[in-house]
N, C-alpha and C positions, 0 to 999 in steps of 0.2 A: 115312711111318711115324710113329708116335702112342708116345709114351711112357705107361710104367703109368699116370703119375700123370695122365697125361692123359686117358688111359682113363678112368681113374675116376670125372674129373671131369664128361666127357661121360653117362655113367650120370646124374647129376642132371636133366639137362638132358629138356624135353619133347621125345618121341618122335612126337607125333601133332597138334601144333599146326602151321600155314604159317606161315612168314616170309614176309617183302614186303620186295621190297625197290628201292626209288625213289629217282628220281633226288636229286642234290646240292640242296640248300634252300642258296642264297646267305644267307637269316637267320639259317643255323647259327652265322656267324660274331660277329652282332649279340648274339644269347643266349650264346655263350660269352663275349664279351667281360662281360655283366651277371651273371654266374653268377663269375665273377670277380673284381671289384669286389667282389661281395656276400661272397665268402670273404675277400679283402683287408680289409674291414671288420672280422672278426673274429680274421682270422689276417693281420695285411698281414707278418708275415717268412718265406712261405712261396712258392714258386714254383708254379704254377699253368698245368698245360699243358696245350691241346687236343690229342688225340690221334684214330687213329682215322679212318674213312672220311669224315664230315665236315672234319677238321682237312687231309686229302686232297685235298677238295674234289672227291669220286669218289660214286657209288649207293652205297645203304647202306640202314638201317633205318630210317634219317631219327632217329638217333640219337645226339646230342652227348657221349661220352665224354670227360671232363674230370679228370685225376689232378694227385695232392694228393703229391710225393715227399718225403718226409722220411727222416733218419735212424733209424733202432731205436732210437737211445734216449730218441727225442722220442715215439716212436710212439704211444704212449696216451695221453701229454699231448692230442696233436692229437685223437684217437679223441674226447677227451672233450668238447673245445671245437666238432667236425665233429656231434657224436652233440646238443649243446645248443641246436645249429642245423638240420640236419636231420634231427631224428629217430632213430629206432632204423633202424640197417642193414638192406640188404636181403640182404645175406653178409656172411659174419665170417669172417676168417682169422686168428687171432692172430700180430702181429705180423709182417707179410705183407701184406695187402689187407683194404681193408675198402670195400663199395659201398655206398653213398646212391641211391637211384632218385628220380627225381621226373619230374613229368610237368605241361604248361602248354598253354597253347590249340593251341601251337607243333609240339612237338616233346617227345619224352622227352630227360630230360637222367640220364646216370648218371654220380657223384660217385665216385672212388675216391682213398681214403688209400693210398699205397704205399708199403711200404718200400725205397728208393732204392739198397739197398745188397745187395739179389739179383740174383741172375743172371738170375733171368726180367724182372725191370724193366730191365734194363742191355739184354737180349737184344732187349727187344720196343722200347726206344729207336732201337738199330741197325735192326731190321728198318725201321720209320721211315721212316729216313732213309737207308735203301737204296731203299725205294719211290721217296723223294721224288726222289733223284738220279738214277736209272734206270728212266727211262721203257718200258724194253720190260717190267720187272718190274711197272711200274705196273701196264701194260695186260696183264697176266697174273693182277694180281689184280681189275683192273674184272671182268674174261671168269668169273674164278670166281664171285665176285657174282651176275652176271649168271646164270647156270647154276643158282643156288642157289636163286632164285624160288619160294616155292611149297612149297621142302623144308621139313621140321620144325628146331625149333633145334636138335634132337640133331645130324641129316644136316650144318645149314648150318655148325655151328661145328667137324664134322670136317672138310668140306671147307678152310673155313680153316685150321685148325692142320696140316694137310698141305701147305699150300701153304706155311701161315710157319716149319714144319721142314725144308721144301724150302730155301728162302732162307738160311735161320737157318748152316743147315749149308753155305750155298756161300759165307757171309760169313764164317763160323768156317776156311774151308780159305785 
């Protein structure tokens, strides 16, 4: 089951494009560590974590999701010094999320500023690190992955967030 806002947010999303999605790239690991550094360079008092089917080490989109958590009331400070570095966003959420997309010979890599202090960054932390400690959950969401092949991003990103309000709500009981 899909919250409104969830809804909503799937509305954005293409309906008639295929996703792919391939196996685990071991170099995912080498590009987050440099993607990394390189925000360390301009923000080095900031925590910086892989997150994500890569960070997994599971199929995926062969896509490096990397967030940026800070507090609210740092949040545009950073916006500003992430926005001098790379570029104008590819979303804007005020004070909430904000995504940086970039892409290299490699891999897409996508940047996100987050606010540290929601419930959805808190919630999607836990989810995490319930995949990470339970393996039969793992292999529950390789299997949806896997299933997803082919769907549009509108289809492949409901299938996930069914799966992560499935989880969400057996870690919240």
């Amino acid at each position: 089951m899909l919250t409104v806002e969830q809804e909503k947010w799937l509305e954005h999303l293409n309906s008639t494009d295929k996703i792919e999605i391939l196996a685990y790239n071991p170099e995912s690991n080498i590009v987050f560590e440099e993607i990394k550094k390189e925000i360390h360079n301009f923000l080095p008092e900031v925590e910086v974590l892989h997150c994500g089917s890569t960070a997994l080490e599971i199929l995926g989109q062969s896509e490096i999701d990397i967030y940026v958590p800070v507090l609210e009331k740092d949040f545009d400070r950073y916006l500003e010094k992430m926005k001098e570095h790379f570029g104008q966003p590819a979303s804007f959420y005020p004070l909430e999320r904000v995504r940086f997309v970039r892409r290299d010979n490699r891999m897409k890599i996508t940047i996100f500023l987050m606010n540290q202090e929601l419930d959805k960054w808190k919630d999607h932390i836990k989810f995490e690190n319930y995949l990470k400690e339970n393996k039969e959950a793992l292999q529950k969401y390789i299997k949806v992955k896997e299933e997803s092949n082919g769907l549009s991003t509108r289809e492949y990103y409901r299938k996930k967030l069914e799966f992560i309000n499935e989880i969400s709500n057996k870690i919240k009981t």
